[in-house]
C-alpha positions, -999 to 999 in steps of 0.1 A, spaced: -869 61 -804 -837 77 -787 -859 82 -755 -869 45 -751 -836 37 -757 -826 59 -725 -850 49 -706 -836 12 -713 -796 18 -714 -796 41 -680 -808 15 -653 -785 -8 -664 -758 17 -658 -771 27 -626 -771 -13 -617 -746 -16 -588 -721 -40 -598 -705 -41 -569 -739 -47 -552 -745 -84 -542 -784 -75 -536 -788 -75 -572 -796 -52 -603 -825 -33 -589 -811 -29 -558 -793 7 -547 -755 10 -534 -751 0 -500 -721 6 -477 -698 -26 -470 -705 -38 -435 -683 -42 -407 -673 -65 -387 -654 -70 -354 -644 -106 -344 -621 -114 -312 -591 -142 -317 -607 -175 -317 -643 -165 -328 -661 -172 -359 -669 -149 -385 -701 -149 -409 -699 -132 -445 -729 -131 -460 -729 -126 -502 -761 -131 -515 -773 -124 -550 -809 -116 -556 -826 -118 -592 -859 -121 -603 -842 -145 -633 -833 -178 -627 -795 -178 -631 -765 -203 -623 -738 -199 -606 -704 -209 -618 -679 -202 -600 -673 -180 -566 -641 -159 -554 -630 -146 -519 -606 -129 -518 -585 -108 -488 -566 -76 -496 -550 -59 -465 -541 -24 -481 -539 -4 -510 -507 -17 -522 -510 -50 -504 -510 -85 -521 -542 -99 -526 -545 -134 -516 -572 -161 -521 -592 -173 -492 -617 -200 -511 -628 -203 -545 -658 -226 -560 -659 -241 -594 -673 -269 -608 -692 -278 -581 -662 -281 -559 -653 -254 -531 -615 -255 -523 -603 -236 -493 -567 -226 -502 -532 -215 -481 -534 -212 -443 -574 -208 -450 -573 -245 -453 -595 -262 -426 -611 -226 -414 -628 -213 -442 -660 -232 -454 -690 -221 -484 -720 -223 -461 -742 -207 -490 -767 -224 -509 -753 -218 -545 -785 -230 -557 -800 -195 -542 -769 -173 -558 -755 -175 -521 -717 -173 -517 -719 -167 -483 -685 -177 -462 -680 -194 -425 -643 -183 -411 -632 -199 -379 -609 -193 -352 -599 -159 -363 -564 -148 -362 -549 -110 -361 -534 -119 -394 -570 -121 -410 -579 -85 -406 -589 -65 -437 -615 -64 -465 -629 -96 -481 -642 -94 -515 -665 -120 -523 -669 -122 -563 -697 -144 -582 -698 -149 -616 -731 -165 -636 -734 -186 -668 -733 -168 -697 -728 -135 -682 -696 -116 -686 -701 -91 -653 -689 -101 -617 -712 -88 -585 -692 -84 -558 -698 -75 -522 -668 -66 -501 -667 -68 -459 -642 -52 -437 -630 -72 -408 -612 -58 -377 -597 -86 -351 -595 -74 -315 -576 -90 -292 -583 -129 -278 -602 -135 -242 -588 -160 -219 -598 -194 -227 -587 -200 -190 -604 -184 -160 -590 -189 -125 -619 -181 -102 -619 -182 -58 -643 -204 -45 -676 -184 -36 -666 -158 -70 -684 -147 -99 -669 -147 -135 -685 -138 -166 -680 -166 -200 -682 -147 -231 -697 -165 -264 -703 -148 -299 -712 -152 -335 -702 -120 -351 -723 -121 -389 -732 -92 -417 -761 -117 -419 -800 -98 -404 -807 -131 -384 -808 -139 -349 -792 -167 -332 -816 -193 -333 -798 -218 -302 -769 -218 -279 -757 -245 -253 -731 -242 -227 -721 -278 -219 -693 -286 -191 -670 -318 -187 -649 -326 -155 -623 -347 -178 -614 -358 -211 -637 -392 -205 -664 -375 -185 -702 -372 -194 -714 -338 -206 -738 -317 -185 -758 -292 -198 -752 -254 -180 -777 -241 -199 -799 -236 -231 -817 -213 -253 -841 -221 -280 -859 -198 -300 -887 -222 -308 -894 -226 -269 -919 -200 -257 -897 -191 -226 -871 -186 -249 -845 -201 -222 -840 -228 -199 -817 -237 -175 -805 -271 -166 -826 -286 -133 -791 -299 -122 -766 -281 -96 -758 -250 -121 -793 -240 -113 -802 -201 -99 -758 -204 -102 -759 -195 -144 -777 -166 -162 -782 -157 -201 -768 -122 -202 -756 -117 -237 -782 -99 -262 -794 -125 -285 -803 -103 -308 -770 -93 -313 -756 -128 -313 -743 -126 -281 -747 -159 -262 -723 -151 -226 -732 -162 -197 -726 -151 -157 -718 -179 -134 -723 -175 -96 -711 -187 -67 -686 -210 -81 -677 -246 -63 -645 -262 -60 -666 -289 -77 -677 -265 -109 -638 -268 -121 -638 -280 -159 -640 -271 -192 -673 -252 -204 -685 -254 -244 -704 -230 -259 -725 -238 -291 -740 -209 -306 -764 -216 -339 -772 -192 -367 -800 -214 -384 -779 -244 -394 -745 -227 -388 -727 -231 -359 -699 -216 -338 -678 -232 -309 -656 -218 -285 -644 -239 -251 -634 -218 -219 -612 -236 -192 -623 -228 -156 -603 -231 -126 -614 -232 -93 -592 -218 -56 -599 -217 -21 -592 -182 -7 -564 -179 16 -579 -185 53 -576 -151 71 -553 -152 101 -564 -137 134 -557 -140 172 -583 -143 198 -577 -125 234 -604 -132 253 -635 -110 239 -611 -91 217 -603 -105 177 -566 -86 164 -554 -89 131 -516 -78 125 -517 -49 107 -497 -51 74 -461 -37 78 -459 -1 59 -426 0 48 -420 26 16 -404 9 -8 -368 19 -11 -362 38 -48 -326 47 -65 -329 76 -91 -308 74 -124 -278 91 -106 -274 61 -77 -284 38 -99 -255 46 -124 -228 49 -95 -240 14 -82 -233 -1 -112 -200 19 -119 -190 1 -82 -200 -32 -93 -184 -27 -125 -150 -19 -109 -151 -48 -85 -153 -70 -112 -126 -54 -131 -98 -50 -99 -108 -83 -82 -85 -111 -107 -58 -81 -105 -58 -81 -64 -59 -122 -68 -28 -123 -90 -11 -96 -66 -18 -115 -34 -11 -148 -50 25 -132 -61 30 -112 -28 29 -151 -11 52 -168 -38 78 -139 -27 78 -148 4 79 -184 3 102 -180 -19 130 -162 6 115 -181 35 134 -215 17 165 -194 7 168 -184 46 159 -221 57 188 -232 34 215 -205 43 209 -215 82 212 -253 75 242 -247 54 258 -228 83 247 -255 104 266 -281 83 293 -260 81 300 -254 118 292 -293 127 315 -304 99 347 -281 118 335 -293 153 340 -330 138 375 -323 129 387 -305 153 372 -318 182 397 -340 198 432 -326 196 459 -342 221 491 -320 233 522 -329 251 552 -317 260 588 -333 258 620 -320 271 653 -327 253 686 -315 261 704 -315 230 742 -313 231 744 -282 218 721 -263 244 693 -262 223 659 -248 239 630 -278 249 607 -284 217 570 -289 215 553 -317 204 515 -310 190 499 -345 172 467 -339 157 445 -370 151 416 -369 124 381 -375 132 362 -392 105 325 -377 98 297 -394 94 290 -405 55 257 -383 51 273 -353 67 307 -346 52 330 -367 25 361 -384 36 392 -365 52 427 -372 58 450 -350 76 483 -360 85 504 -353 118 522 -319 117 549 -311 133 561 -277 144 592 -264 163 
C-alpha cells in the first residue's frame, strides 16, 4: 500500500508548476526574446491537459529586478481582459482561453518594457497557478526615416519577434505617395502560394527582394535602384496566423550633387580638394586663450570709464580757459571804453602873487554799451 501510494504522490510533485506545457510535461528554460523600439512582441502561455478544464482568470505581470516592483501588464477575469497603466492600448490577450491559451500581443515596444514577464493562469476549482515566465531584452529603435541618393540601395527591416514555434504565414510591404494617395503593393509573401513569394508586376519590379529569413520571422526587404519617384511611406504587415504586426518606414529620396569638372580640349581636370591640416590647440593654448579673452572682458568697462573720465577733464579745463580769456577780454575792453577819449589843455595865468602856470586836465566819461559793462559816472578832477 505505501508503494502505490509513491508511485501516486511523486509525479505530482515532480509536476512543473511553473511549467505552462502542463503536468506531464518536464521543466523547460524561459525563452528569450529580443525586440527593437517600435516592434511587436509575441508571448506565448499555453497550458496543455488531457482534462478538460476552465480558465478563470489570467495574470501578466512585469518584474524588472530582484527587488524591483512588480507591475501588472493585463489581467482577464470574468470574461473580460483589461489592459492596465501605460500597457493600455499596447497589450492585447490574443489566446484562445477556450484552449487554456493566455498567450499576450505587446506592441510598439519601449526601452522601459525590458525584463521578465510572468504570465499566471489559474483554473476552476483548482487551488495551484501554472506559470510561464519570458525574458525580454529591448535594443535600440531603427530609423523609421531613410534618406537615400537617387540610383542607391537601402535595406527596410520588418520583424515579428515570438517564443511561439510558427512561421510567419504572410507579409505585405505597401507604399503611399501621400496621406490621400492609393496604396501600391511593393511586394508579398504567402505561404499558401507555391512560389512562396511574389512581387508586384508594377514599377518596384526586379527593384525589391525578400531577404529576411521567414523562418525566423524576418520579413525585410532590399530595395534597388531608388527613383526620385519611389519617395513615400512604405508599410510592412507581417502575419503570424491571425496575428499581425505593423511597422511604417518613411523614405526620402536626393539627387547626388553633380560633379564639377573643366574641359580643355581632350583633357577632363577636376580641382583637387584643398589639403589643409586642420589647425589643433592643446589644453595649454587652449587655457591661455581663454585667460586672454577672460581679461579683455574684465579690463575693457575699466578702460571705457578711464577714457570717458580722461575726456571730461579735459573739457572740463578747456571751458575754465575759454572763460578766463573772455573775462580778460571784457576786462581790457571795459578800461579801453573809459579811458579812451581823454582831452588836455593848457592855460596860463599870472596870478598876482607870481604864482607858477597851472594845468588843466578834464576827463570826460564814456558810457559802455548795456550788455558789456553797467553804468559809470566819473566826475572832472582837478589837479594842480
Amino acid at each position: 500500500m505505501f508503494r502505490l501510494l509513491k508511485l501516486i504522490v511523486i509525479p505530482v510533485i515532480l509536476a512543473p508548476v511553473g511549467d505552462s506545457q502542463g503536468l506531464s510535461d518536464t521543466a523547460v528554460s524561459s525563452p528569450k526574446l529580443r525586440v527593437r523600439v517600435g516592434d511587436s512582441a509575441f508571448m506565448g502561455c499555453v497550458v496543455r491537459s488531457t482534462e478538460e478544464k476552465h480558465v478563470v482568470k489570467v495574470d501578466w505581470i512585469l518584474s524588472k529586478g530582484e527587488h524591483a516592483v512588480s507591475e501588472y501588464v493585463l489581467y482577464y477575469y470574468s470574461n473580460l481582459s483589461v489592459p492596465t497603466g501605460r500597457f493600455q492600448n499596447r497589450s492585447h490577450l490574443v489566446g484562445d482561453i477556450l484552449r487554456n491559451d493566455g498567450s499576450l500581443l505587446l506592441q510598439n515596444v519601449q526601452e522601459a518594457d525590458q525584463g521578465t514577464y510572468t504570465c499566471e493562469i489559474r483554473f476552476e476549482s483548482e487551488s495551484r497557478v501554472f506559470k510561464k515566465s519570458v525574458e525580454l531584452f529591448v535594443l535600440p529603435e531603427e530609423p523609421k526615416e531613410l534618406t537615400v541618393h537617387v540610383g542607391d540601395s537601402t535595406e527596410m527591416g520588418c520583424f515579428f519577434q515570438s517564443t511561439k514555434k510558427e512561421h510567419v504565414t504572410k507579409v505585405e510591404w505597401m507604399f503611399s505617395s501621400g496621406e490621400h494617395a492609393t496604396e501600391e503593393v511593393v511586394l508579398r509573401y504567402d505561404f499558401n502560394v507555391p512560389r512562396g513569394h511574389s512581387q508586384s508586376q508594377g514599377r518596384f519590379q526586379n527593384r525589391v527582394n525578400l531577404m529576411g529569413d521567414i523562418s525566423d520571422n524576418d520579413g525585410s526587404i532590399m530595395f534597388q535602384t531608388v527613383k526620385l519617384s519611389d519617395q513615400g511611406s512604405y508599410t510592412c504587415r507581417i502575419y503570424l496566423g491571425k496575428l499581425e504586426s505593423r511597422k511604417t518606414i518613411v523614405l526620402r529620396v536626393i539627387q547626388k550633387e553633380p560633379r564639377r569638372s573643366q574641359h580643355l580640349g581632350s583633357i577632363s581636370t577636376t580641382p583637387r580638394p584643398e589639403t589643409h591640416q586642420p589647425v589643433t590647440l592643446n589644453g595649454n593654448q587652449l587655457v591661455i586663450i581663454v585667460g586672454i579673452v577672460c581679461a579683455t572682458l574684465l579690463l575693457l568697462p575699466v578702460l571705457i570709464l578711464i577714457v570717458k573720465k580722461t575726456q571730461w577733464s579735459k573739457s572740463s579745463v578747456s571751458s575754465m580757459a575759454s572763460l578766463k580769456s573772455l573775462e580778460s577780454q571784457e576786462k581790457a575792453n571795459l578800461e579801453k571804453h573809459i579811458y579812451s577819449s581823454v582831452s588836455t589843455w593848457e592855460t596860463t595865468e599870472e596870478g598876482s602873487r607870481g604864482q607858477p602856470e597851472a594845468t588843466y586836465m578834464t576827463m570826460h566819461p564814456v558810457w559802455p554799451s548795456p550788455s558789456k559793462a553797467p553804468n559809470l559816472a566819473l566826475s572832472s578832477v582837478r589837479s594842480t
